[in-house]
mmCIF entry with sequence, helices, sheets and N, C-alpha, C, O atoms, coordinates in Angstrom:
data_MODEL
# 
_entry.id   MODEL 
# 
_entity.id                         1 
_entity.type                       polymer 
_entity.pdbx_number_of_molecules   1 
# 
_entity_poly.entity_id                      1 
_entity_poly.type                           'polypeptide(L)' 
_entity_poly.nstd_linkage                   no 
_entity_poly.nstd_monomer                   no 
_entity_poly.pdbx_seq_one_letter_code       
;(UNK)(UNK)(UNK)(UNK)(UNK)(UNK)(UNK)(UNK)(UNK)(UNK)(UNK)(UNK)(UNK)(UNK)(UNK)(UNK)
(UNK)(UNK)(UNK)(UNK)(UNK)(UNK)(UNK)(UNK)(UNK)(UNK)(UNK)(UNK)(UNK)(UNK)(UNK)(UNK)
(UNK)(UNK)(UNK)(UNK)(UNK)(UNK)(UNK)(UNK)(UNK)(UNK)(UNK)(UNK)(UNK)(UNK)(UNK)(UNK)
(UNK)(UNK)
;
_entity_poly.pdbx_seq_one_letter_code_can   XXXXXXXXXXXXXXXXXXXXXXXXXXXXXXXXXXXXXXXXXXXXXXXXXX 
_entity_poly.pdbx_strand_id                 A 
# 
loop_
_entity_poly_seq.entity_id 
_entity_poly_seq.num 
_entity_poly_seq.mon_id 
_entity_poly_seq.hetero 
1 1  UNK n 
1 2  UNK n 
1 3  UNK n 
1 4  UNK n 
1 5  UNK n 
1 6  UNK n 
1 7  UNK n 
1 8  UNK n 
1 9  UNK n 
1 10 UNK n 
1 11 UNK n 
1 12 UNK n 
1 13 UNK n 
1 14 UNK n 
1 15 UNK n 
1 16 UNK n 
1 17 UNK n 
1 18 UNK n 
1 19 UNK n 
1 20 UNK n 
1 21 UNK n 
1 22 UNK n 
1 23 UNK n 
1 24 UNK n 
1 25 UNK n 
1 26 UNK n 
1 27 UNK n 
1 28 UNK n 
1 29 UNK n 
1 30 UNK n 
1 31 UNK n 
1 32 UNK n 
1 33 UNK n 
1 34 UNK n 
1 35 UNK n 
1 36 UNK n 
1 37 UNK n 
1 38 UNK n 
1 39 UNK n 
1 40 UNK n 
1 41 UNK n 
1 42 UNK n 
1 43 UNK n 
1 44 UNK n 
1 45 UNK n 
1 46 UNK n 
1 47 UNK n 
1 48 UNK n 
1 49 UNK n 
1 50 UNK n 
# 
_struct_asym.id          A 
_struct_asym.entity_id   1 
# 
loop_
_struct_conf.conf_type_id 
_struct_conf.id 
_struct_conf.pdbx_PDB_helix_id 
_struct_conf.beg_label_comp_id 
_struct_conf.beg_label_asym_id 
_struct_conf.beg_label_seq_id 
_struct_conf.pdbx_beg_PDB_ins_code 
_struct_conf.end_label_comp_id 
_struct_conf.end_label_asym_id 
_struct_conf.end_label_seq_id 
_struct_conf.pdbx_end_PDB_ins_code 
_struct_conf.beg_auth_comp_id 
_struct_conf.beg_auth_asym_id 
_struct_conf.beg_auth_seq_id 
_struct_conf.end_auth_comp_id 
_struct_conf.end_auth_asym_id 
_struct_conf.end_auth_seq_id 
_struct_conf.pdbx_PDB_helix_class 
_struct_conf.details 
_struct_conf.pdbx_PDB_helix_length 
HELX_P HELX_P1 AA1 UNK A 4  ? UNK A 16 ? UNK A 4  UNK A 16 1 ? 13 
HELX_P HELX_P2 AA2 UNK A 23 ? UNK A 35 ? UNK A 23 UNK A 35 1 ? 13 
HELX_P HELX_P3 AA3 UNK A 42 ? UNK A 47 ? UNK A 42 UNK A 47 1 ? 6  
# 
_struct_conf_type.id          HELX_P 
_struct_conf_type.criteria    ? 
_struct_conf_type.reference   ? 
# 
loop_
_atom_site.group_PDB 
_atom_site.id 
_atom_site.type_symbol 
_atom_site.label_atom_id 
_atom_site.label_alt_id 
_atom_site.label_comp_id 
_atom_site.label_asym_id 
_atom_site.label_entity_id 
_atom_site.label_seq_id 
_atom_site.pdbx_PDB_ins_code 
_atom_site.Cartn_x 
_atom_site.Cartn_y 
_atom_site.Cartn_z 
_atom_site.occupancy 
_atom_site.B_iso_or_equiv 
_atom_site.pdbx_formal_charge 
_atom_site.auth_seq_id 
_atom_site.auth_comp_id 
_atom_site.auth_asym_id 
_atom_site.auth_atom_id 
_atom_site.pdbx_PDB_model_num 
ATOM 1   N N  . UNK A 1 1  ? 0.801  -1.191 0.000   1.00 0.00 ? 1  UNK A N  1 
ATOM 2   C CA . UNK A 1 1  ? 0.000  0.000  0.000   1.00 0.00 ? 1  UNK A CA 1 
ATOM 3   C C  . UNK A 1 1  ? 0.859  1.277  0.000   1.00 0.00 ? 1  UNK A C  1 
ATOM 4   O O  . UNK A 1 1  ? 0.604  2.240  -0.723  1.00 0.00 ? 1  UNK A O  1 
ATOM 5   N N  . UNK A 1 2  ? 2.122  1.210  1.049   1.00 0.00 ? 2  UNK A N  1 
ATOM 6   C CA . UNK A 1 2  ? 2.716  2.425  0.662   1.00 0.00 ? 2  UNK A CA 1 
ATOM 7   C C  . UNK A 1 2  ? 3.388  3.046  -0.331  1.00 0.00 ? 2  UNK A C  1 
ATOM 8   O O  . UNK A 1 2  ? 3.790  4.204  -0.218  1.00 0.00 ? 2  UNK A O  1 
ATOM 9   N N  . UNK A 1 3  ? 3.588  2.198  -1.557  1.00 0.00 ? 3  UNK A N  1 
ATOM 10  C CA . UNK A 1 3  ? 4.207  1.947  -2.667  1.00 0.00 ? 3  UNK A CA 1 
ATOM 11  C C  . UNK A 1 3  ? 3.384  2.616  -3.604  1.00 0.00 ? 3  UNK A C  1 
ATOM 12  O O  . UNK A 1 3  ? 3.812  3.545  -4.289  1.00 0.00 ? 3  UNK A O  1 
ATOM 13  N N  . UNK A 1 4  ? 1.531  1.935  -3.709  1.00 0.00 ? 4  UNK A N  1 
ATOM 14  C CA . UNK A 1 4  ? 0.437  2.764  -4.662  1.00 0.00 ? 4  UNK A CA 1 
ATOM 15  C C  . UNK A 1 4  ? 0.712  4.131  -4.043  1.00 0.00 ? 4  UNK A C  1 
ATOM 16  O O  . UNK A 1 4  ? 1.283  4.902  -4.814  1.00 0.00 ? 4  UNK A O  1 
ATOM 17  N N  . UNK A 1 5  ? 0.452  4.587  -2.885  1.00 0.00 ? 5  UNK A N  1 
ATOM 18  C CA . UNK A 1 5  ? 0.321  5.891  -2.332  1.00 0.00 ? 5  UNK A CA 1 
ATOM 19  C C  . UNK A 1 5  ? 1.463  6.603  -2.371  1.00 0.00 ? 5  UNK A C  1 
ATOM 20  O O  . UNK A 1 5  ? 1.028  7.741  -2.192  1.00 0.00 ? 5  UNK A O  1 
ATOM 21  N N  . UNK A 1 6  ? 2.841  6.720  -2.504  1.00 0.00 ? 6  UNK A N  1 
ATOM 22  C CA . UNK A 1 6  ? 3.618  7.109  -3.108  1.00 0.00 ? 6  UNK A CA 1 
ATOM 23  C C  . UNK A 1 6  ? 3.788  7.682  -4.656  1.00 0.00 ? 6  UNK A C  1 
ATOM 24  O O  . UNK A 1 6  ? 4.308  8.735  -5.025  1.00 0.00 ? 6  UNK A O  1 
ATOM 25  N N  . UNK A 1 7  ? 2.969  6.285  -5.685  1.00 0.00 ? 7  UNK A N  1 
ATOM 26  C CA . UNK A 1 7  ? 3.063  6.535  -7.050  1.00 0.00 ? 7  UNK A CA 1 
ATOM 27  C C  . UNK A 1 7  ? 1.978  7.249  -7.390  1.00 0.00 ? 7  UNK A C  1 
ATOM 28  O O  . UNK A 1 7  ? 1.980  7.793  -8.495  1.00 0.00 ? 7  UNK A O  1 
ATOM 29  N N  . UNK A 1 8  ? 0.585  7.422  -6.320  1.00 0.00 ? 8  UNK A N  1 
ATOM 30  C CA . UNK A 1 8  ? -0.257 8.197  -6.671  1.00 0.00 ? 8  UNK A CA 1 
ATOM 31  C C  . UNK A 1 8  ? -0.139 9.770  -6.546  1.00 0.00 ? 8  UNK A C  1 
ATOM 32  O O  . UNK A 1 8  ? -0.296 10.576 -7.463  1.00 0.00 ? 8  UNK A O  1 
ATOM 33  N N  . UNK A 1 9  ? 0.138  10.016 -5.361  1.00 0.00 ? 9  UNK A N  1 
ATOM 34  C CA . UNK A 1 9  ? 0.847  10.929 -4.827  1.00 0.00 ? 9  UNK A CA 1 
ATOM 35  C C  . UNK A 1 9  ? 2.068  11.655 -5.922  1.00 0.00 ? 9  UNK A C  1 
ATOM 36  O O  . UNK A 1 9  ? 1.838  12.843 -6.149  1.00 0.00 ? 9  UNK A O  1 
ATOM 37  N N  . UNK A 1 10 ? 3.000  11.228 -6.436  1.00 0.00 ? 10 UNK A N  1 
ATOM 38  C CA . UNK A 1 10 ? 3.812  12.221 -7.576  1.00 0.00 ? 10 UNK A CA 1 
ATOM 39  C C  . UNK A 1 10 ? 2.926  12.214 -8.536  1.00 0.00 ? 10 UNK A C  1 
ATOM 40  O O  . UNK A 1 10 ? 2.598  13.395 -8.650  1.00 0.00 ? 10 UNK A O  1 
ATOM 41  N N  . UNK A 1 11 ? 2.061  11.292 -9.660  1.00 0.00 ? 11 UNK A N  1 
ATOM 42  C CA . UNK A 1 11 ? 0.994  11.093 -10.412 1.00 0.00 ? 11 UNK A CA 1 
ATOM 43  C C  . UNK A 1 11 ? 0.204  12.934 -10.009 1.00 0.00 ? 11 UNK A C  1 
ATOM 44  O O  . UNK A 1 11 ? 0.079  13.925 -10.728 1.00 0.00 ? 11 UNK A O  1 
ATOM 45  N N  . UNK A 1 12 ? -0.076 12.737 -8.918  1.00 0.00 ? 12 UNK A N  1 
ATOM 46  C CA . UNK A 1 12 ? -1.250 13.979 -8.537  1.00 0.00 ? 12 UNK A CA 1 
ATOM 47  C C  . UNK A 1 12 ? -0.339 14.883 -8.599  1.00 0.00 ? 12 UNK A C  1 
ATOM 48  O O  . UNK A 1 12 ? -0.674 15.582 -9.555  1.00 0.00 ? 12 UNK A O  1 
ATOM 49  N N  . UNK A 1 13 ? 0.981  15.453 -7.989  1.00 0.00 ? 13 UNK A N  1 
ATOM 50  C CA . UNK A 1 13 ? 1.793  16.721 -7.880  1.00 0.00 ? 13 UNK A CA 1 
ATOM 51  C C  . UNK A 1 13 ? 2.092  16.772 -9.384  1.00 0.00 ? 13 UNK A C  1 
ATOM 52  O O  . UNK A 1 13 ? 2.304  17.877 -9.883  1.00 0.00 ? 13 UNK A O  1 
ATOM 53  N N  . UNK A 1 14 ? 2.126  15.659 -10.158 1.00 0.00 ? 14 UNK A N  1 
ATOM 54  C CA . UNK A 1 14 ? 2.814  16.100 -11.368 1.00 0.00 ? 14 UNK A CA 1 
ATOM 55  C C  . UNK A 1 14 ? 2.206  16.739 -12.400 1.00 0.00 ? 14 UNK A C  1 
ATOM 56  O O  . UNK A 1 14 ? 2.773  17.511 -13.173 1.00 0.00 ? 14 UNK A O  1 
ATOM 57  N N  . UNK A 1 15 ? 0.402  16.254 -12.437 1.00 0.00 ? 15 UNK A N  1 
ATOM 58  C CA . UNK A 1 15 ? -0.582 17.486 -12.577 1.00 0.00 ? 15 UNK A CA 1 
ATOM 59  C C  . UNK A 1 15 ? -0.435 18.731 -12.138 1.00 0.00 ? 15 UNK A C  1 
ATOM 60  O O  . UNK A 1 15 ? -0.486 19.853 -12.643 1.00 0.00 ? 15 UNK A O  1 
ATOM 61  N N  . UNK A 1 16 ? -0.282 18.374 -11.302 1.00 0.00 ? 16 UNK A N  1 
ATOM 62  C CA . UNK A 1 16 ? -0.455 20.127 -10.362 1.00 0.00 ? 16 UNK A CA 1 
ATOM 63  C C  . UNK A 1 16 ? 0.493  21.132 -11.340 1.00 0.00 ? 16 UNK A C  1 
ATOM 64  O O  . UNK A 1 16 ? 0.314  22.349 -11.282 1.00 0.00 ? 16 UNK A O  1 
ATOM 65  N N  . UNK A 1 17 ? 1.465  20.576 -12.200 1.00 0.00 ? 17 UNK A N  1 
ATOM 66  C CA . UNK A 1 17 ? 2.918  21.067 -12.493 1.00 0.00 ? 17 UNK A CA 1 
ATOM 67  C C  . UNK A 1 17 ? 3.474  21.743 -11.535 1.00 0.00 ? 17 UNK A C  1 
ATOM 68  O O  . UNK A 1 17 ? 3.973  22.810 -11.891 1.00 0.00 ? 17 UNK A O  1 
ATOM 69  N N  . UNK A 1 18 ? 3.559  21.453 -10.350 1.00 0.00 ? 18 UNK A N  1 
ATOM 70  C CA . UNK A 1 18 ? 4.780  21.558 -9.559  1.00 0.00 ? 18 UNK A CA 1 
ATOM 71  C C  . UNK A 1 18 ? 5.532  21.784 -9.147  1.00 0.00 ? 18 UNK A C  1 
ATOM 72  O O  . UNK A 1 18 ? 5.441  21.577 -7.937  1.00 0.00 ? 18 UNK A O  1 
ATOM 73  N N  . UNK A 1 19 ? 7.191  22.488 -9.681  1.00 0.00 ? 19 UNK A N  1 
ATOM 74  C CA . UNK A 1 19 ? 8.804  22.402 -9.898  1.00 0.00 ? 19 UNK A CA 1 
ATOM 75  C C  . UNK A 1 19 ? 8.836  20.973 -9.663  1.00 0.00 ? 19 UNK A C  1 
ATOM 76  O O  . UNK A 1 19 ? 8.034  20.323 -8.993  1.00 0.00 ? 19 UNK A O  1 
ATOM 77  N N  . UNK A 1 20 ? 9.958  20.516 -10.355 1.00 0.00 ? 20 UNK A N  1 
ATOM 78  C CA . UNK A 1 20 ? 10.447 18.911 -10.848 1.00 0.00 ? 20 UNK A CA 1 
ATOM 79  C C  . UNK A 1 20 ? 9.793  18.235 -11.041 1.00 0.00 ? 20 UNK A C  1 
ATOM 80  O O  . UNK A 1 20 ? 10.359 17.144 -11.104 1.00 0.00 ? 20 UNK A O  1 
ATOM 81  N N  . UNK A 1 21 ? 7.957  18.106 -11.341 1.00 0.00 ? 21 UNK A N  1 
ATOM 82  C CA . UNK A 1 21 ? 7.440  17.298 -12.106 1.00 0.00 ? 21 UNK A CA 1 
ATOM 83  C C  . UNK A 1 21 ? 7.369  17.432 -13.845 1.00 0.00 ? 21 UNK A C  1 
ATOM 84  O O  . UNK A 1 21 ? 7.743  18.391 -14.519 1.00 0.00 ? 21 UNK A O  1 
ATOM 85  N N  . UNK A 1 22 ? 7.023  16.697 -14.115 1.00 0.00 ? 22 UNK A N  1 
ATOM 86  C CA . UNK A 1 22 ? 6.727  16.771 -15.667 1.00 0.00 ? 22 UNK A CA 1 
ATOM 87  C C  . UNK A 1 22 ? 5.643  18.220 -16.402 1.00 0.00 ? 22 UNK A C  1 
ATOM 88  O O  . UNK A 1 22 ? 5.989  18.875 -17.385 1.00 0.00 ? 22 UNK A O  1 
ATOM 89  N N  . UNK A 1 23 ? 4.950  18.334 -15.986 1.00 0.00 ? 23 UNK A N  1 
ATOM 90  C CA . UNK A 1 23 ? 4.026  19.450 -16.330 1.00 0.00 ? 23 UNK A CA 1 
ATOM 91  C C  . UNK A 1 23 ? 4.636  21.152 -15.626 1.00 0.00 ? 23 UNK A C  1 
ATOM 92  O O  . UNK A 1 23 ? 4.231  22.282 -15.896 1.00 0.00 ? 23 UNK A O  1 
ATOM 93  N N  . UNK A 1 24 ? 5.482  20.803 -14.886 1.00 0.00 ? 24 UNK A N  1 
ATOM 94  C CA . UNK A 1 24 ? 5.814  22.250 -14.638 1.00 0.00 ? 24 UNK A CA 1 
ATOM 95  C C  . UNK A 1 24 ? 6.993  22.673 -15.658 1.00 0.00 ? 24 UNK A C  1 
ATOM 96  O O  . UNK A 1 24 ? 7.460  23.806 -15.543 1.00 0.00 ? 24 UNK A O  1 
ATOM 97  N N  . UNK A 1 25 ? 7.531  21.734 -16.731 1.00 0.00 ? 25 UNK A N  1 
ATOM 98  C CA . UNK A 1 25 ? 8.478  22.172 -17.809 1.00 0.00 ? 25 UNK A CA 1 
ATOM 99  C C  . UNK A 1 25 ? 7.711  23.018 -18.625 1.00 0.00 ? 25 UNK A C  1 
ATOM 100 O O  . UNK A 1 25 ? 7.945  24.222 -18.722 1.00 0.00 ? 25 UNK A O  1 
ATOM 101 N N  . UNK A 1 26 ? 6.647  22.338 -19.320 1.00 0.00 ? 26 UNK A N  1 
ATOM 102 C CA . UNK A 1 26 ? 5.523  22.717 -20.006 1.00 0.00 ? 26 UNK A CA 1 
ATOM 103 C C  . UNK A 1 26 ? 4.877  24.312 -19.971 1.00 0.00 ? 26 UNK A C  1 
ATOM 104 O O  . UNK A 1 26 ? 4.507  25.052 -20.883 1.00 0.00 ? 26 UNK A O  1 
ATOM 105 N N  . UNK A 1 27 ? 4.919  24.474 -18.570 1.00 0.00 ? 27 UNK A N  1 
ATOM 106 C CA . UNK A 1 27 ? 4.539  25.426 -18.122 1.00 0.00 ? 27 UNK A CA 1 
ATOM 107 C C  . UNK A 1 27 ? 5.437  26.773 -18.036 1.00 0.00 ? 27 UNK A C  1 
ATOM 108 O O  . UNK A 1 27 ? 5.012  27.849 -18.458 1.00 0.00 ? 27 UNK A O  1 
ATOM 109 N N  . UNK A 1 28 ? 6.312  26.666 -17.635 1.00 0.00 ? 28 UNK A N  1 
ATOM 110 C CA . UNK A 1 28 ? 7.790  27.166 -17.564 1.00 0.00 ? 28 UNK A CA 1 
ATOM 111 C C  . UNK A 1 28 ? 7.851  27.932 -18.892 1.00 0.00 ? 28 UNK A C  1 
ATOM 112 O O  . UNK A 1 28 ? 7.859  29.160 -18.980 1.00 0.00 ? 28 UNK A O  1 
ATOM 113 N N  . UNK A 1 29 ? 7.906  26.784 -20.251 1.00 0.00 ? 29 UNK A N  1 
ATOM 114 C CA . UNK A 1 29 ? 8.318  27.259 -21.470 1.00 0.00 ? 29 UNK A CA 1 
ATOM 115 C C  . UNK A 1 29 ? 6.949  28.210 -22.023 1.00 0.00 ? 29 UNK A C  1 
ATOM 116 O O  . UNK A 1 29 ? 7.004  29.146 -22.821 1.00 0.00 ? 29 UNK A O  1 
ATOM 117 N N  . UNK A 1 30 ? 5.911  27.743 -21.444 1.00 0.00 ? 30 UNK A N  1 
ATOM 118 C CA . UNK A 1 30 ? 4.536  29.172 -22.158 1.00 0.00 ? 30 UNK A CA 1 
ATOM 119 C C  . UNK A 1 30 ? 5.091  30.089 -21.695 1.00 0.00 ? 30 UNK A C  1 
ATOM 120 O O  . UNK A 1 30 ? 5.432  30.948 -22.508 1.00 0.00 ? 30 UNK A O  1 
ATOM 121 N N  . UNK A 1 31 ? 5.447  30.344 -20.149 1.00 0.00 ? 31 UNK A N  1 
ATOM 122 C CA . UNK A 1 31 ? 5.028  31.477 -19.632 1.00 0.00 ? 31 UNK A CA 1 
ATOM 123 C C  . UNK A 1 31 ? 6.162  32.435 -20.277 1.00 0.00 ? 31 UNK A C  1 
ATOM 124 O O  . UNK A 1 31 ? 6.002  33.602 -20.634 1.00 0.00 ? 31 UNK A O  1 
ATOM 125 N N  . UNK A 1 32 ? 7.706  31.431 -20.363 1.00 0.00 ? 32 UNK A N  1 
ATOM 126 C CA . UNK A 1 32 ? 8.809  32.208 -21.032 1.00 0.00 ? 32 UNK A CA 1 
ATOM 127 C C  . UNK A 1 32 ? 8.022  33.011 -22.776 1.00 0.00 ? 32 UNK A C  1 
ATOM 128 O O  . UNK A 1 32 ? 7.884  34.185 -23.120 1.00 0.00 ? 32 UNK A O  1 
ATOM 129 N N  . UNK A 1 33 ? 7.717  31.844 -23.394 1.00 0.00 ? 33 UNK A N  1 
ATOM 130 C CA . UNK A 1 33 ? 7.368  32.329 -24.646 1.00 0.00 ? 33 UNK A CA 1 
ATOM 131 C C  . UNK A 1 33 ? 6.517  33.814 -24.531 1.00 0.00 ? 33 UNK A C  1 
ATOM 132 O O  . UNK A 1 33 ? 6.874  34.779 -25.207 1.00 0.00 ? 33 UNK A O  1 
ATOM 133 N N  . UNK A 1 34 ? 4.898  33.909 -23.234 1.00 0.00 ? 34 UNK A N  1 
ATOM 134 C CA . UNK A 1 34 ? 4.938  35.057 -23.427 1.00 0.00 ? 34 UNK A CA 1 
ATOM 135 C C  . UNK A 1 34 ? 5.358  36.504 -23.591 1.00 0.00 ? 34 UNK A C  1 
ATOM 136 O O  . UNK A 1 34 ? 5.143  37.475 -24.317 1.00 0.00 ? 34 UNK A O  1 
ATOM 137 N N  . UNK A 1 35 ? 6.506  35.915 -21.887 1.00 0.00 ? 35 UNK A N  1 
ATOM 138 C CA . UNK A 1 35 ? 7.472  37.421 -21.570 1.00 0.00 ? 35 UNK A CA 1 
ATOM 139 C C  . UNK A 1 35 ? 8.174  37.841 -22.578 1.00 0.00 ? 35 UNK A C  1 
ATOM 140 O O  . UNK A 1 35 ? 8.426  39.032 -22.764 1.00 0.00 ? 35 UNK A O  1 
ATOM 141 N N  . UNK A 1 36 ? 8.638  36.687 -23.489 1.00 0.00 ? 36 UNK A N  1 
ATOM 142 C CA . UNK A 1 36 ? 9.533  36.797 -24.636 1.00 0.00 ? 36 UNK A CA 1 
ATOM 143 C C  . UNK A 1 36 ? 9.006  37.635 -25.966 1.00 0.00 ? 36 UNK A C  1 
ATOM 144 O O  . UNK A 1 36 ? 9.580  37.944 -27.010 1.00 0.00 ? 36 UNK A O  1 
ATOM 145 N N  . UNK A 1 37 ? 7.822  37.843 -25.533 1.00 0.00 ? 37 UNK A N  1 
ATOM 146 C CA . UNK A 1 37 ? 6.893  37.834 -27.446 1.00 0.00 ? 37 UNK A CA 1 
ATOM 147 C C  . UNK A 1 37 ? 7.162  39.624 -27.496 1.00 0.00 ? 37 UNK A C  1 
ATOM 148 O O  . UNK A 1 37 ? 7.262  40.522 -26.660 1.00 0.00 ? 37 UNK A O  1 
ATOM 149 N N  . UNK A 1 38 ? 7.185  39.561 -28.281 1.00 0.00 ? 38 UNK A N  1 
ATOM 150 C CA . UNK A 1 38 ? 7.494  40.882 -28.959 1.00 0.00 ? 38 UNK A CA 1 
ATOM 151 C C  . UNK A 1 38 ? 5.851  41.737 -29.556 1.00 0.00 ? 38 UNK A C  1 
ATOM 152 O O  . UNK A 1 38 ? 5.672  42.752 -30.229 1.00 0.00 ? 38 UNK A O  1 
ATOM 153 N N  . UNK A 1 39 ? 4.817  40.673 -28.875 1.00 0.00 ? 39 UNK A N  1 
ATOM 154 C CA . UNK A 1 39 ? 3.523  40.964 -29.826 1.00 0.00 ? 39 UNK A CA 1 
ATOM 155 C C  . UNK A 1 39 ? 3.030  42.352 -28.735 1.00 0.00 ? 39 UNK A C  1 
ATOM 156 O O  . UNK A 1 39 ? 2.722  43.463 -29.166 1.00 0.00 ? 39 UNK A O  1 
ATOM 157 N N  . UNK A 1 40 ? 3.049  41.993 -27.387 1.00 0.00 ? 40 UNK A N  1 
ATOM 158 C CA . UNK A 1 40 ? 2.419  42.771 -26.501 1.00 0.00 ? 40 UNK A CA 1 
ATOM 159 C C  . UNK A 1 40 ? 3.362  43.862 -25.470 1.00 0.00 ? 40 UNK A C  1 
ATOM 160 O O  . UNK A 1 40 ? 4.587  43.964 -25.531 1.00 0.00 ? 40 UNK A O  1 
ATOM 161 N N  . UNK A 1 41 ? 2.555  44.547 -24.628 1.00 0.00 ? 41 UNK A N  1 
ATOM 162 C CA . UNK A 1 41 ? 3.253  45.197 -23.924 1.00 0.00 ? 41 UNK A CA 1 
ATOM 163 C C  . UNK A 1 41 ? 3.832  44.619 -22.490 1.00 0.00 ? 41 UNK A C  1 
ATOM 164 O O  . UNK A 1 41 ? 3.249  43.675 -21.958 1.00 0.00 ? 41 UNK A O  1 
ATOM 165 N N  . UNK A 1 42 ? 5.013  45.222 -21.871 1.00 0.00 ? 42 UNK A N  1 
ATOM 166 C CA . UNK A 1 42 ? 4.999  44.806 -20.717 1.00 0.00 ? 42 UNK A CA 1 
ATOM 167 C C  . UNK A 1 42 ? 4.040  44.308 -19.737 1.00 0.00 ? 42 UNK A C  1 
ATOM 168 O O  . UNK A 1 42 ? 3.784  43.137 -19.458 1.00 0.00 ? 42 UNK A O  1 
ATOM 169 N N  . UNK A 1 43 ? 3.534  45.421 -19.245 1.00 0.00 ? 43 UNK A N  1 
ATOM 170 C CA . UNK A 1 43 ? 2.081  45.200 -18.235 1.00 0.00 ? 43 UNK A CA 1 
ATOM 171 C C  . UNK A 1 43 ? 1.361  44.358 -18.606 1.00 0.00 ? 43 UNK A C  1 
ATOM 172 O O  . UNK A 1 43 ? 1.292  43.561 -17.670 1.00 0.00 ? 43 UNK A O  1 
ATOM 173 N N  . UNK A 1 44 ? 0.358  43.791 -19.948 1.00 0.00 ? 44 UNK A N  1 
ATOM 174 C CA . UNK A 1 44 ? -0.297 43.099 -20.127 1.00 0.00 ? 44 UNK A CA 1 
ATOM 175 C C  . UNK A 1 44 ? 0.212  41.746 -20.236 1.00 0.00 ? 44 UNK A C  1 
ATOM 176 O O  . UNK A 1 44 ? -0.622 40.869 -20.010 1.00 0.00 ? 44 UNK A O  1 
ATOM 177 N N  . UNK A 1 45 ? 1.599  41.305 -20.581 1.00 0.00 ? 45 UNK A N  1 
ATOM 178 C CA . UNK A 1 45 ? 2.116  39.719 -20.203 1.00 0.00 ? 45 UNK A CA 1 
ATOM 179 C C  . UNK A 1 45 ? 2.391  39.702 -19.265 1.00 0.00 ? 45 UNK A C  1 
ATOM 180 O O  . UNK A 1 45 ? 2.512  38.553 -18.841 1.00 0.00 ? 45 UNK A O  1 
ATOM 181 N N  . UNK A 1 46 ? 2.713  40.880 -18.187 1.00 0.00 ? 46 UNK A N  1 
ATOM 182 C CA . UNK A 1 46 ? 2.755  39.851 -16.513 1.00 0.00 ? 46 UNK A CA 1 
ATOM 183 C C  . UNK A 1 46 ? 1.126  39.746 -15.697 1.00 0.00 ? 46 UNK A C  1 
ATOM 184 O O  . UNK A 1 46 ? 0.793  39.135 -14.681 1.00 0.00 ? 46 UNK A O  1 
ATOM 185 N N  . UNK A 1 47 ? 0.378  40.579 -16.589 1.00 0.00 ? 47 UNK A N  1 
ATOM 186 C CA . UNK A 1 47 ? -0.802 40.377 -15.971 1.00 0.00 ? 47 UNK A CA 1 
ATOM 187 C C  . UNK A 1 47 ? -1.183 39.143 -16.428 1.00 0.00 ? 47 UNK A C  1 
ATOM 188 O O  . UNK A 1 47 ? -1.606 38.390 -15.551 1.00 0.00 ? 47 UNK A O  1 
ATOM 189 N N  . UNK A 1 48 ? -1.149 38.586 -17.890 1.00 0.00 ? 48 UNK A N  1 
ATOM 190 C CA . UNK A 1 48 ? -1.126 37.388 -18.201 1.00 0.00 ? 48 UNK A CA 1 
ATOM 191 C C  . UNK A 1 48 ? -0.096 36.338 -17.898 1.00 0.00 ? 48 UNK A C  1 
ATOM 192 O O  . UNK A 1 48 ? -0.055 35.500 -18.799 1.00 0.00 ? 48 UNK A O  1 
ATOM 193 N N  . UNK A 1 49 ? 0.443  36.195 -17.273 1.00 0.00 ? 49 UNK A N  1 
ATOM 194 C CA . UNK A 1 49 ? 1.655  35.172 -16.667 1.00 0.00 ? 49 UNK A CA 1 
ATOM 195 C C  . UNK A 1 49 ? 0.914  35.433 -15.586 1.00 0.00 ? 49 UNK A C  1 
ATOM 196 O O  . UNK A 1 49 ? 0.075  34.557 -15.796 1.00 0.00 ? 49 UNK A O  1 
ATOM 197 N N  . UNK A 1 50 ? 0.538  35.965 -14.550 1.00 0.00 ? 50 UNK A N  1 
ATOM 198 C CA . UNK A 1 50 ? 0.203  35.931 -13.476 1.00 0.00 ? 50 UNK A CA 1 
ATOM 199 C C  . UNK A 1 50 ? -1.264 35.401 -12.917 1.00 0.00 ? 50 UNK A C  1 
ATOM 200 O O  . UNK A 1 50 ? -1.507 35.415 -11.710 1.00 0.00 ? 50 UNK A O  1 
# 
């Protein structure tokens, strides 16, 4: 039992995206791509990152 509840347990944080799960890379690279974009203004991509 402590073995399922362990693997369920990272399974659930790794949704969450996290830091060091799988879905918080994912996440990481949008939020860079917005700050990065050249389309919008300052203020409105950290209001959107945020």
């Amino acid at each position: 039992m402590p073995k399922i509840f362990t693997m369920f347990s990272s399974f659930s944080l790794a949704s969450l995206a996290l830091p060091g799960m799988s879905g918080f890379v994912a996440e990481v690279l949008v939020f860079l791509g917005i700050i990065t974009s050249q389309k919008y203004l300052l203020m409105p991509k950290i209001a959107i990152t945020l």
